[in-house]
ZALO-751900 format. One line per field, with one value per residue (C-alpha): residue number from 1; residue in three letters; y, z, x. Coordinates in pm, whole numbers, padded with zeros to 5 digits, always signed. Example, Ala and Ser with C-alpha at 12.3 -4.5 7.8 and 13.67 -1.06 7.14 Angstrom:
# residues 2
n <- 1; 2
res <- ALA; SER
Y <- -00450; -00106
Z <- +00780; +00714
X <- +01230; +01367
# end
This chain:
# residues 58
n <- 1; 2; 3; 4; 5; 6; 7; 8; 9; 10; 11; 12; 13; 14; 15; 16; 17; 18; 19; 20; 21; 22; 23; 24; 25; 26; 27; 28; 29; 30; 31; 32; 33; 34; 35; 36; 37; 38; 39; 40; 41; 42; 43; 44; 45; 46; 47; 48; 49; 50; 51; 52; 53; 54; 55; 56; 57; 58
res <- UNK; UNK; UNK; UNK; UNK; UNK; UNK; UNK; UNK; UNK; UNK; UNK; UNK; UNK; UNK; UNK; UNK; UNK; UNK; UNK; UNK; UNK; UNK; UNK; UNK; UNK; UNK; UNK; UNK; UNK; UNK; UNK; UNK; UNK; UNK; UNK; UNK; UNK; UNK; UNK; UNK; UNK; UNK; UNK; UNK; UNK; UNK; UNK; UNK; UNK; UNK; UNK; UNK; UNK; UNK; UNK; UNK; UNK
Y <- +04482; +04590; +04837; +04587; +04321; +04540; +04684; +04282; +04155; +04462; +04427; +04099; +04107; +04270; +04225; +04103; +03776; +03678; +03791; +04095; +04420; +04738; +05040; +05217; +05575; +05862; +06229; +06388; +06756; +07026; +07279; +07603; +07507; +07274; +06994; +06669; +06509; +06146; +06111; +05901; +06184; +06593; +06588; +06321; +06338; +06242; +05966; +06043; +06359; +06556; +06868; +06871; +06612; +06537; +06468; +06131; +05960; +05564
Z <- +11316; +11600; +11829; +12112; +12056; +12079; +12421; +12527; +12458; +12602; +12925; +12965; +12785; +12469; +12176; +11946; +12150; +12045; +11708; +11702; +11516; +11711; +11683; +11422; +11487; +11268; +11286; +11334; +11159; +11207; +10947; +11011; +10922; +11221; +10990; +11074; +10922; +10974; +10825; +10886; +10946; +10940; +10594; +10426; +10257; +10529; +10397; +10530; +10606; +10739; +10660; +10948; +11208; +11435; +11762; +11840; +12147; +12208
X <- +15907; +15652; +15833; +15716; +15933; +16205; +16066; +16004; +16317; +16533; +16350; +16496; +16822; +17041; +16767; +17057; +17074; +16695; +16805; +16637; +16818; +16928; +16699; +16758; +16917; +16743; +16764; +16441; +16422; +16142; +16037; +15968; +15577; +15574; +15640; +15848; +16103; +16322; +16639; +16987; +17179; +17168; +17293; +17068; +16755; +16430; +16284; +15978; +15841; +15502; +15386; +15074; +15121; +14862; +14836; +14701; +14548; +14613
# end
């Protein structure tokens, strides 16, 4: 799901009354490389992970 329809729908109410889930809430770890990492919690495995992030202009 596209991050804004959760921004849309919490500007005008709880997203969970348009049906919309809650955020997720992830863990983010860094490595000593100034890699990234996502996980559930501390403990778990990231399930995604980057070695050389960039830094990106919109």
């Amino acid at each position: 799901m596209q991050a804004r329809t959760w921004v849309i729908a919490a500007q005008y109410n709880d997203p969970e009354d348009y049906g919309i889930p809650t955020l997720p809430k992830w863990t983010v770890l860094q490595s000593e490389s100034s890699g990234i990492a996502f996980a559930e919690n501390p403990e778990s495995d990231p399930f995604i992970r980057s070695e050389q992030p960039m830094k990106v202009r919109r």
